[in-house]
Structures are given as structure tokens and as C-alpha cells.
N, C-alpha and C positions, 0 to 999 in steps of 0.2 A: 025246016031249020029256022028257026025262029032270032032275029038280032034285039038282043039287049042291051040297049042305051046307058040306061041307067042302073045298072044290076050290082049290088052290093051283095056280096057275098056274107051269109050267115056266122057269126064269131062260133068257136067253138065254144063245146060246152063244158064246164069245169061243174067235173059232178065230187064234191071231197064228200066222202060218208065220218063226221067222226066218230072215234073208235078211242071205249073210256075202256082203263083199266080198271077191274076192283080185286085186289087180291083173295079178300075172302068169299065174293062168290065164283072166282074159279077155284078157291080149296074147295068149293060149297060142290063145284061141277064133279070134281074129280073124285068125291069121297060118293057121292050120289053115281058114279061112273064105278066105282070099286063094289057098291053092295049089289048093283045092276039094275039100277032104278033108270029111270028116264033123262037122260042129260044130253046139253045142246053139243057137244064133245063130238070128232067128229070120229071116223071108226079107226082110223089110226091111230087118235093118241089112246081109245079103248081098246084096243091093242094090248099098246105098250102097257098099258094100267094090268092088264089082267095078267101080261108073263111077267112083270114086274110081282103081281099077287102068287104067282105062282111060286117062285121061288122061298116064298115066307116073309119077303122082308117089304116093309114100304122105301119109300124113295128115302125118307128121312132116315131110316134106320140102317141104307145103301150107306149113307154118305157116312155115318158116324161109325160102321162099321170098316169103311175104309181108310176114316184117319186116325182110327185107335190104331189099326193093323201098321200103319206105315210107323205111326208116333212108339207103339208100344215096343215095334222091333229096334227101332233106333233107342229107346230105354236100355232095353235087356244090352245091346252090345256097346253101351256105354259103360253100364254097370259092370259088365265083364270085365272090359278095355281096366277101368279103375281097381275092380280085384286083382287081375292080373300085376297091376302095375306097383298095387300095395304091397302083392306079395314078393316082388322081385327084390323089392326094397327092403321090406324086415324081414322076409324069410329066408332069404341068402346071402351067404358071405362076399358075393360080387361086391356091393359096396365098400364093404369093409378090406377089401382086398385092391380095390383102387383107389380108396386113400391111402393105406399104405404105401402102393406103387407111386401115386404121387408126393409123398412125404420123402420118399428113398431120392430119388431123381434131386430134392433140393439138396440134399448134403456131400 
């Protein structure tokens, strides 16, 4: 058992690796990952890239086809909601029948 006097104990070591983004060489990754080339990708997100391929659609064509779906459905029952409401108004005697009713009521 050995006594140390003077023993300074070693600082720890701060190892930071930095870590650059570039967007277009991971588009560069993932389209090199979609045709089945060689890419540093790791086999998860090659995974998700190929049942992603699988279904026909890319990620980008995912997303655009989900917000036509939501946007187009909200169109169609606007447009409805507005025919419906046109027609209640010129096609029917409802209105013309409660101006009447409110015309009577003042006399």
C-alpha cells in the first residue's frame, strides 16, 4: 500500500467530436440508400427508406399527399356547406315567408 503525498489527481477528459450538418449530402445519403448503393446510413434508417419505397411513394410525396387530403377535404365541404346555403336562400320560399311573417307582426 503505497502513501501519496503529493498526488494530484488527473482532470477528466472532455473529448467534444464536432458534428457539422450539410443537408445536401444527407439528401446525397439517402437517395444513394434508396437505389442501394453504398451509404454511411445506418440500417435502421435503411429500413425505413426501403418500406417507405415500398409503398410507391417518397417521403416528400408522403407529406404532400397528406396535406392535399386534409386541405382538399376541407375544400369539398366548404363548397358544399356554400351550395347548400345558396340554395336555401334562392331556392325556397323560407325567406320570403319570413319576411312576410316579420312584416305582419309590425302592423
Amino acid at each position: 500500500m503505497g502513501f501519496y503525498f503529493f498526488h494530484a489527481p488527473k482532470p477528466r477528459q472532455f473529448n467534444y467530436i464536432p458534428r457539422y450538418f450539410d443537408p445536401a449530402k444527407e439528401a446525397l445519403e439517402k437517395k444513394k440508400a434508396e437505389m442501394g448503393l453504398d451509404s454511411k446510413l445506418s440500417e435502421a434508417e435503411k429500413r425505413r427508406i426501403r418500406i417507405r419505397r415500398g409503398f410507391g411513394y417518397s417521403p416528400e410525396e408522403m407529406q404532400e399527399k397528406k396535406k392535399f387530403g386534409f386541405n382538399g377535404m376541407r375544400h369539398i365541404v366548404l363548397l358544399s356547406l356554400i351550395a347548400f346555403i345558396t340554395y336555401f336562400i334562392f331556392g325556397t320560399p323560407v325567406i320570403e315567408n319570413f319576411i312576410e311573417m316579420f312584416l305582419s307582426l309590425g302592423k
